[in-house]
PALUMVO-646779 format. One record per atom (N, C-alpha, C): x, y negated, z; atom name; residue number from 1. Coordinates in Angstrom, 2 decimals. Last residue first. Layout:
BEGIN
u,v,w,name,resi
X,Y,Z,CA,NUM
...
END
This chain:
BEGIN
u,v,w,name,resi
55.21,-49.04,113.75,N,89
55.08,-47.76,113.43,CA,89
53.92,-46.54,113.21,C,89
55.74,-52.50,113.30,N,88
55.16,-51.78,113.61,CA,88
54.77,-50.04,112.94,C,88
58.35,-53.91,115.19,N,87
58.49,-53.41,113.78,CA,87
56.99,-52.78,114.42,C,87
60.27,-55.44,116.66,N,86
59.01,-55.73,116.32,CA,86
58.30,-54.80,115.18,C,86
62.96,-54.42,117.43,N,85
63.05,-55.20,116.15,CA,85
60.83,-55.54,116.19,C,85
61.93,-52.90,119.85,N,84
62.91,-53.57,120.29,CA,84
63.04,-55.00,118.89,C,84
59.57,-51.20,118.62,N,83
59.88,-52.09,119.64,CA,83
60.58,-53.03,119.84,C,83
61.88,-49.66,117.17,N,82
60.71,-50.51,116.47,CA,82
60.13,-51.41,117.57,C,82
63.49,-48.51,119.34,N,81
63.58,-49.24,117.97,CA,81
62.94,-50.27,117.02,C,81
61.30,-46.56,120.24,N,80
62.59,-47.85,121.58,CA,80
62.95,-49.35,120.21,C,80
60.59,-45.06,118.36,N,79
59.47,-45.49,119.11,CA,79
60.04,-47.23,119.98,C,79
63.00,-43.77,117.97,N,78
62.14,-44.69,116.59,CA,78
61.31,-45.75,117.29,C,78
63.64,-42.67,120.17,N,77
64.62,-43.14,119.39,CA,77
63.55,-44.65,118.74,C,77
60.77,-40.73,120.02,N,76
61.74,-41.63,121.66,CA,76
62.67,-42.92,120.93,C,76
61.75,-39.45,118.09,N,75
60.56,-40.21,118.18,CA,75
60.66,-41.24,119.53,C,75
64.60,-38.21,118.86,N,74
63.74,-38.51,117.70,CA,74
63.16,-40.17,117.89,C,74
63.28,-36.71,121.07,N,73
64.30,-38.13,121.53,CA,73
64.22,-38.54,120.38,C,73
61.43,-34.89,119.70,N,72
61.17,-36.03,120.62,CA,72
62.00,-36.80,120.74,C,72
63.42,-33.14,118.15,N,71
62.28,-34.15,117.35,CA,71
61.99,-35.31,118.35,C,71
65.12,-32.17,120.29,N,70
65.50,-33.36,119.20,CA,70
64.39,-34.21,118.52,C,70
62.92,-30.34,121.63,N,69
63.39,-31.64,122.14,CA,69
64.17,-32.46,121.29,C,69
62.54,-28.71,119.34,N,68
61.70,-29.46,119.65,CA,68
61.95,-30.72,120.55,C,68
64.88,-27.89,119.02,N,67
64.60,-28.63,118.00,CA,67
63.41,-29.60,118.62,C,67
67.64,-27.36,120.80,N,66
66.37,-27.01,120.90,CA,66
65.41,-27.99,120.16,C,66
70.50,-25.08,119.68,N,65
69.70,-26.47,119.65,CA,65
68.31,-26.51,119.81,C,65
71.71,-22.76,121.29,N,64
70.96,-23.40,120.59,CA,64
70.53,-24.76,120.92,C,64
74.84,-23.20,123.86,N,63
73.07,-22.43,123.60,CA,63
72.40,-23.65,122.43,C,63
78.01,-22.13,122.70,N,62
77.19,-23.13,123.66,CA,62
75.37,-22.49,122.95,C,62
78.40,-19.50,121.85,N,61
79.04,-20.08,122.69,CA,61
78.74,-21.40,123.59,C,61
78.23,-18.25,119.42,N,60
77.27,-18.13,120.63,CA,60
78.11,-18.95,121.61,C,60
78.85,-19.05,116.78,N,59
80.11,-18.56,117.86,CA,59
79.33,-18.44,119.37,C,59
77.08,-18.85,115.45,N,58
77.65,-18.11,114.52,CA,58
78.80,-18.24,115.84,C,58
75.03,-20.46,116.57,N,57
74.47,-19.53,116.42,CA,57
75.86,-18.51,115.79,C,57
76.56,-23.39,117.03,N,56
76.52,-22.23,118.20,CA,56
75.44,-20.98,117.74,C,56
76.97,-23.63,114.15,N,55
78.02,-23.19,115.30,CA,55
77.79,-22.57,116.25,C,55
74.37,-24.47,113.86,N,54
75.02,-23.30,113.15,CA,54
76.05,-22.94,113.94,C,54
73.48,-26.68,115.76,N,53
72.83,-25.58,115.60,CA,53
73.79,-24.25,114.96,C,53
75.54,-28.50,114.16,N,52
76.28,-27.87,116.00,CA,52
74.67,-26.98,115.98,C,52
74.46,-29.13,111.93,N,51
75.73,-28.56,112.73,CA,51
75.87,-27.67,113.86,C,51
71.99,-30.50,112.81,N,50
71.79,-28.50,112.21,CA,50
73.73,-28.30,112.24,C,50
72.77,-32.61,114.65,N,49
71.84,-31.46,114.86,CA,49
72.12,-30.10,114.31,C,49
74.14,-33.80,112.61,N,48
74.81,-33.59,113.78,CA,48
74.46,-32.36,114.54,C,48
71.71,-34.81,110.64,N,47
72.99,-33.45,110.26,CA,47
73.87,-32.93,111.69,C,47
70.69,-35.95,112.54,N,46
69.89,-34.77,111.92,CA,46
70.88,-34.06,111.05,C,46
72.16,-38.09,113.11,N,45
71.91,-37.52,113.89,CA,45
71.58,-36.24,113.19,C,45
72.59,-39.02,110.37,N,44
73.62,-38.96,110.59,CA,44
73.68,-38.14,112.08,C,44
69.78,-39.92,109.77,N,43
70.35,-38.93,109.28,CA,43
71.85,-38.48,109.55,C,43
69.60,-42.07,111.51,N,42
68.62,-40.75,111.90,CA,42
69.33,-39.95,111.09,C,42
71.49,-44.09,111.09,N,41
71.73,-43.12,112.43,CA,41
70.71,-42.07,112.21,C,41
70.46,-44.77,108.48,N,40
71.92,-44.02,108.24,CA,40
71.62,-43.02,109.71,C,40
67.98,-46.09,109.19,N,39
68.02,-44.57,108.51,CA,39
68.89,-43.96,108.45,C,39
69.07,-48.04,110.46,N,38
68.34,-46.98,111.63,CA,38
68.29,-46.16,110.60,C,38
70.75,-49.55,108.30,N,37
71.20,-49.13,109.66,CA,37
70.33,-47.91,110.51,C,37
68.05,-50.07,107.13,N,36
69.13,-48.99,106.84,CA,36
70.23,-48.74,107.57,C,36
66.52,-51.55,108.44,N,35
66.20,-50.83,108.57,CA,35
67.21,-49.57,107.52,C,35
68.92,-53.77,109.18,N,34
67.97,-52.86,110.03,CA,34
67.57,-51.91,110.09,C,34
68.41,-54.67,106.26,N,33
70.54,-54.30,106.99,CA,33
69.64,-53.25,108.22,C,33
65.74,-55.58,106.20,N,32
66.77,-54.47,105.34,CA,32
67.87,-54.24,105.60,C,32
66.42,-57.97,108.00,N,31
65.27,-56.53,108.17,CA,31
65.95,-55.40,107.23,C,31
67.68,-59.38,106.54,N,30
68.15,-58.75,108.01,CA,30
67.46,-57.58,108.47,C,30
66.42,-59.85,104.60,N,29
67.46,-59.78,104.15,CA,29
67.99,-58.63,105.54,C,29
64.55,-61.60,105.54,N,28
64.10,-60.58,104.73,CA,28
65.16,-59.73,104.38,C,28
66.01,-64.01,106.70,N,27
64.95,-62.66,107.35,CA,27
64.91,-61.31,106.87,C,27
66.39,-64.71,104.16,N,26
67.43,-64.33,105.34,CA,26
66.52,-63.19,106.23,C,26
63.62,-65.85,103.32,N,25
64.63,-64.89,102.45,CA,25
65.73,-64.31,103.01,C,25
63.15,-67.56,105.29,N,24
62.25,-66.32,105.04,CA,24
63.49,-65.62,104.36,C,24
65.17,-69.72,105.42,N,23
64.98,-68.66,106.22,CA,23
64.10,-67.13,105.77,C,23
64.34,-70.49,102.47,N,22
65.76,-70.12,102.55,CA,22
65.80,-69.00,104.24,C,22
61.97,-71.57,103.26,N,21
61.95,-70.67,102.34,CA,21
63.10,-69.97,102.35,C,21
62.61,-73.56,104.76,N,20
61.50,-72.33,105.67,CA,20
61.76,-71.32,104.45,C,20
64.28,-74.88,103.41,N,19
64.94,-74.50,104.76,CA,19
64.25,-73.05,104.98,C,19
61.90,-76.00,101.46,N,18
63.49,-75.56,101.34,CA,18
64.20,-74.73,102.16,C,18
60.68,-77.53,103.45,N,17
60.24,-76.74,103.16,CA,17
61.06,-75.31,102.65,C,17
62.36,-79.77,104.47,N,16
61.97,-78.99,104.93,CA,16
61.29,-77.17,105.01,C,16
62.74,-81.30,102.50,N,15
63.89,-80.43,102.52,CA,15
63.22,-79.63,103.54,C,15
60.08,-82.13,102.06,N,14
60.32,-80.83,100.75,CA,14
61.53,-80.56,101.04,C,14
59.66,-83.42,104.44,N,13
58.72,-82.28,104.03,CA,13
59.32,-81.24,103.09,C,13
61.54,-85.62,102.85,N,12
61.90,-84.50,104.35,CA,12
60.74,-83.45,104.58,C,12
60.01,-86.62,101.03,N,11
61.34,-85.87,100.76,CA,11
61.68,-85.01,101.58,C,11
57.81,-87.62,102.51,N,10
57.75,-86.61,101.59,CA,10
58.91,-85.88,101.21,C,10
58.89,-89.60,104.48,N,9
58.48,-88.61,104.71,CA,9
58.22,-87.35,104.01,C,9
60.03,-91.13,102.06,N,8
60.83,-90.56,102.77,CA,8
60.32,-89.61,104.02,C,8
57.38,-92.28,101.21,N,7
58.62,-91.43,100.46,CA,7
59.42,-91.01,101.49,C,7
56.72,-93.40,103.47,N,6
56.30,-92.25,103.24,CA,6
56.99,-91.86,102.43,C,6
58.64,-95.93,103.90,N,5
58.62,-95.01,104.83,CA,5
57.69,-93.39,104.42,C,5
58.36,-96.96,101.76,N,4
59.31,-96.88,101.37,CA,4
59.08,-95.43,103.00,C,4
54.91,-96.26,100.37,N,3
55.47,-97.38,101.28,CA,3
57.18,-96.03,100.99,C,3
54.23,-96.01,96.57,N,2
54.03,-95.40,98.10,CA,2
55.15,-96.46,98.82,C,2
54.52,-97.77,94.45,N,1
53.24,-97.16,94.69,CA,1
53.12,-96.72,96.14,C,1
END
């Protein structure tokens, strides 16, 4: 029914296709390693934070944490991040 050369265009369309689907699903895959990678560091910062806040309120010894500048490098952080992965915030 079909020339011997379009079958064989059709087959390579459908390994083709195969491939784009098998990438998407990798993708999809990398984005999630990403974006739990960047949630471990924010929370792994934000305990670092109220740490060393309590310490130096209970041994005065180095000066408070100044929250408001954490929130910003924060957002500084997220802002460089999402950027950098395309991500929109």
């Amino acid at each position: 029914m079909y020339e011997p050369e379009v079958i064989e265009l059709i087959e390579y369309c459908q390994e083709l296709e195969g491939e784009v689907l098998e990438k998407k699903i990798e993708d999809t895959y990398s984005k999630e390693e990403i974006y739990l990678q960047i949630l471990k560091e924010i929370y792994d910062s934000c305990d670092k934070t109220l740490t060393d806040d309590q310490l130096s309120e209970r041994f005065k010894e180095i000066p408070r944490v100044d929250f408001k500048e954490a929130v910003i490098n924060l957002k500084k952080y997220m802002g460089a991040v999402s950027q950098m992965y395309g991500f929109m915030l």
